[in-house]
N, C-alpha and C positions, 0 to 999 in steps of 0.2 A: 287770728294770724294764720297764714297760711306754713302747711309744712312742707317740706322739702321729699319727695319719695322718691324711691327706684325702682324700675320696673326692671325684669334682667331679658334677656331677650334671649335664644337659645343661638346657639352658634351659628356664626355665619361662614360660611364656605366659600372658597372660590377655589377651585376643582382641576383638575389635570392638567396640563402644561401650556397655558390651562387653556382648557378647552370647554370647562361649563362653572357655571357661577348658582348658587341656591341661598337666596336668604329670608329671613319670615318678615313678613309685615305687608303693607299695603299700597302704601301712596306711590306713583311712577311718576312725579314732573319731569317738566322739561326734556329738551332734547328729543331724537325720536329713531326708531329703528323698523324694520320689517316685522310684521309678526311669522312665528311659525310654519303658517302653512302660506306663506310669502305675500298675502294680504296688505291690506291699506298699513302705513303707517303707524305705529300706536309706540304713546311716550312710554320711555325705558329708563331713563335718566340724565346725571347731567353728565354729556360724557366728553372726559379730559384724559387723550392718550397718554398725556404725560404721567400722571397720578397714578395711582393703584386702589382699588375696588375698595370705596369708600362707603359710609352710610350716617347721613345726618337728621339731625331732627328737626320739627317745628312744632309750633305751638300752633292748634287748627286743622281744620280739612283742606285748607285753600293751598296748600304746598308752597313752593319758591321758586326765586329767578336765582338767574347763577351767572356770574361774570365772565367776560371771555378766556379767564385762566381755570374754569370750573368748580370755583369756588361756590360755595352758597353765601351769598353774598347779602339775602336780605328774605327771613321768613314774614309771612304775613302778619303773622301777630306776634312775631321773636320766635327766638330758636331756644330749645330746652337742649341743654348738655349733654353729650352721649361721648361715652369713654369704655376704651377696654377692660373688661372686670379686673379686679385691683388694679388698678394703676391712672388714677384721674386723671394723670396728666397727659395719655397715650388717645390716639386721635382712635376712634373706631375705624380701623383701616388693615389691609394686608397690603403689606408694598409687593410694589410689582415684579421684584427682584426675588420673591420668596420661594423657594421649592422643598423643603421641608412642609409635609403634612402638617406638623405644631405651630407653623407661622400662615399658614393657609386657611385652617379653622380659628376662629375668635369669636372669644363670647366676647358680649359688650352689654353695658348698664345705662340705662337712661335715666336722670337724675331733675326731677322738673319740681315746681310748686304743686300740691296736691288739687289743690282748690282750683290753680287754670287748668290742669288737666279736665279736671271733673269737666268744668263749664263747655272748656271751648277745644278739649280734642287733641288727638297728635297725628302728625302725617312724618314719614320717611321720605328721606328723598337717597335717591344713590348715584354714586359715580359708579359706573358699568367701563373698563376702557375694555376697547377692543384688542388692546394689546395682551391682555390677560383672559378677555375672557371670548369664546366664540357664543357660546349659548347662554341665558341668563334664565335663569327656574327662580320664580319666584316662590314659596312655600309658606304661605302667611301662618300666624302659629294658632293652631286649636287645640284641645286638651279635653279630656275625658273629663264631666261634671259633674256624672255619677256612676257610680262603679257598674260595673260593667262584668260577666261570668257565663259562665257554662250554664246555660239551661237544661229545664229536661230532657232529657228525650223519651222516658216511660214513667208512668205512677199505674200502682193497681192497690187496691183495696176490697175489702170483704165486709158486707152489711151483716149482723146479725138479726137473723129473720124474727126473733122476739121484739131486742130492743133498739132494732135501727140502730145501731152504733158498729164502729169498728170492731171484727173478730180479732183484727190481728190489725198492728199501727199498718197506715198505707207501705207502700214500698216506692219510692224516691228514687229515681236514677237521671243523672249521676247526684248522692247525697246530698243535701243541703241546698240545693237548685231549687225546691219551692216544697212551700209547704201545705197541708193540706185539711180546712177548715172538719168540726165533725159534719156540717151538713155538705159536707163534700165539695166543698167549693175549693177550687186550685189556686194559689197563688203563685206567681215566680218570681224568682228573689230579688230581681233587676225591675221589678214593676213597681214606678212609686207613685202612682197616678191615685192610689188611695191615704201618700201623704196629705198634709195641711201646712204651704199649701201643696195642691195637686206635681207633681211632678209628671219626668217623660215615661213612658213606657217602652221600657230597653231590651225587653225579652224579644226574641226574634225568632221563627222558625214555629214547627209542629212538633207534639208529641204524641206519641201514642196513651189512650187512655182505658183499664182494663178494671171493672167494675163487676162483682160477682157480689147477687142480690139471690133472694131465697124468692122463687117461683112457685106459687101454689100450682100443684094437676101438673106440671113441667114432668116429664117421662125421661128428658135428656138434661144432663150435666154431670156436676159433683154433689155425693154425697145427699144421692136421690134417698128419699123414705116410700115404701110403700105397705100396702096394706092386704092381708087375704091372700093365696095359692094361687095359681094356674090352675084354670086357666081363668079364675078370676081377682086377677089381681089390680088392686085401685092404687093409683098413684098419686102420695098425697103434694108432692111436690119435689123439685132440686133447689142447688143453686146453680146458677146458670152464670155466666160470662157475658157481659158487651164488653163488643173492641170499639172503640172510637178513634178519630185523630183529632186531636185539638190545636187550631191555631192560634199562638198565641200575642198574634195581632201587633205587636211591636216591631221597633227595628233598632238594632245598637248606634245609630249614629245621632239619632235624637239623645243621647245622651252628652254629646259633645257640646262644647262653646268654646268662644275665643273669636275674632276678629274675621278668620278664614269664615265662618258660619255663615254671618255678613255678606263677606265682599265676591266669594267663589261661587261657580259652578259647582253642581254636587255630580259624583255619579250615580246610576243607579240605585245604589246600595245607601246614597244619603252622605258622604264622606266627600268633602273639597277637595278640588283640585288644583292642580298649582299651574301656575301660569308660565307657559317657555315662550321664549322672545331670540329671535336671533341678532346677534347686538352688531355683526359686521356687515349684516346687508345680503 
């Protein structure tokens, strides 16, 4: 038997008097507006001046039609429930008359069979009026899926020139950022690519790496030894320093997931971007 879930969706916005609209998720049917940088056409929603900044659901990728009063009037494979958090009976909507910030922000709950979801998907569709809103940001929702921190930025440690082992434990900056194997091998704490299974590798950037090993005949360092007077004196060795920089080949936004991962542009950096539409032309 199939169950019943909710998904909660994080706040939807519609934004200065009003002047911009931002909400998470994905699907645009119907209807159509200018894009941004005032380009072809591209769908925005269904959009009903009379109404205030709506968002409905479907059941599927295939979206919906919408009748000439902006109704969603018929999803492709049926419509899954979507309602203001506590209160089933409240449409997912900001009316258009609101100007208090508390009735402009709404979260809302989508309430579907677990089993169609799984199979066959969900799309959004939204009423955009241009009475409310001039620009529409779309912000689909992604989320951190594995933690995420402060990396290194220095380790150093000390060989003992007997038993190859640590003189003194490595040193760690900033603490707890990674740890550091006896054969010297570095971990960082956001790298789980040696779980099972494999994960992202979330460490991002360099550090510096400072490793002080016992030099045999070495003349320069710390805690040089030598042997015999001036002007003959033999040098039986130091320990010596290497500076290295280590990259540690990751990036934070491989850490992420959620639906934006999918459907966005990323920048640079690996991180989605939201989509602006100008909804009055």
């Amino acid at each position: 038997m199939s169950k019943t879930k909710a998904f909660s969706f994080a706040s939807l916005f519609c934004l200065g008097a009003l002047s911009a609209c931002t909400i998470p998720e994905t699907e645009l049917p119907n209807s159509t507006s200018k894009t941004s940088d005032g380009g072809d056409t591209t769908t925005v929603g269904v959009v009903d001046d009379s109404k205030g900044f709506e968002v409905f659901a479907c059941m599927g990728s295939e979206g919906s039609t919408s009748s000439g009063s902006g109704e969603i009037s018929e999803c492709a494979k049926g419509k899954i429930n979507i309602h203001k958090a506590g209160n089933v009976d409240s449409a997912c909507e900001v009316d258009p008359t609101a100007t208090a910030w508390g009735d402009q922000a709404i979260e809302c709950v989508v309430e579907g069979h677990e089993l169609d979801v799984f199979f066959h998907g969900m799309s959004l569709a939204y009423n955009v009026p241009t009475s409310m809103c001039k620009y529409f940001e779309m912000s689909p929702y992604h989320y951190w899926n594995y933690e995420v921190g402060a990396e290194p930025t220095a380790i150093s440690y000390k060989v003992d020139k007997d038993t190859e082992t640590f003189l003194v434990s490595p040193t760690v900056t900033p603490v707890g950022s990674a740890t550091v194997a006896a054969s010297g091998e570095v971990t960082c704490t956001y790298n789980y690519t040696s779980e099972i299974p494999a994960g992202p590798n979330c460490c991002e950037g360099k550090y510096t790496l400072a490793v002080s090993r016992w030099v045999p005949g070495a003349a320069n360092g710390s805690e040089c030894e030598q042997t015999g007077v001036a002007p003959d004196i033999v040098y039986v060795g130091c320990y010596v320093t290497e500076v290295s920089t280590v990259d540690m080949g990751g990036i934070h936004s491989s850490c992420l997931a959620g639906p934006a991962i999918k459907t966005q542009a990323r920048s640079r950096s690996g991180f989605p971007k939201n989509d602006l539409y100008n909804v009055d032309g």
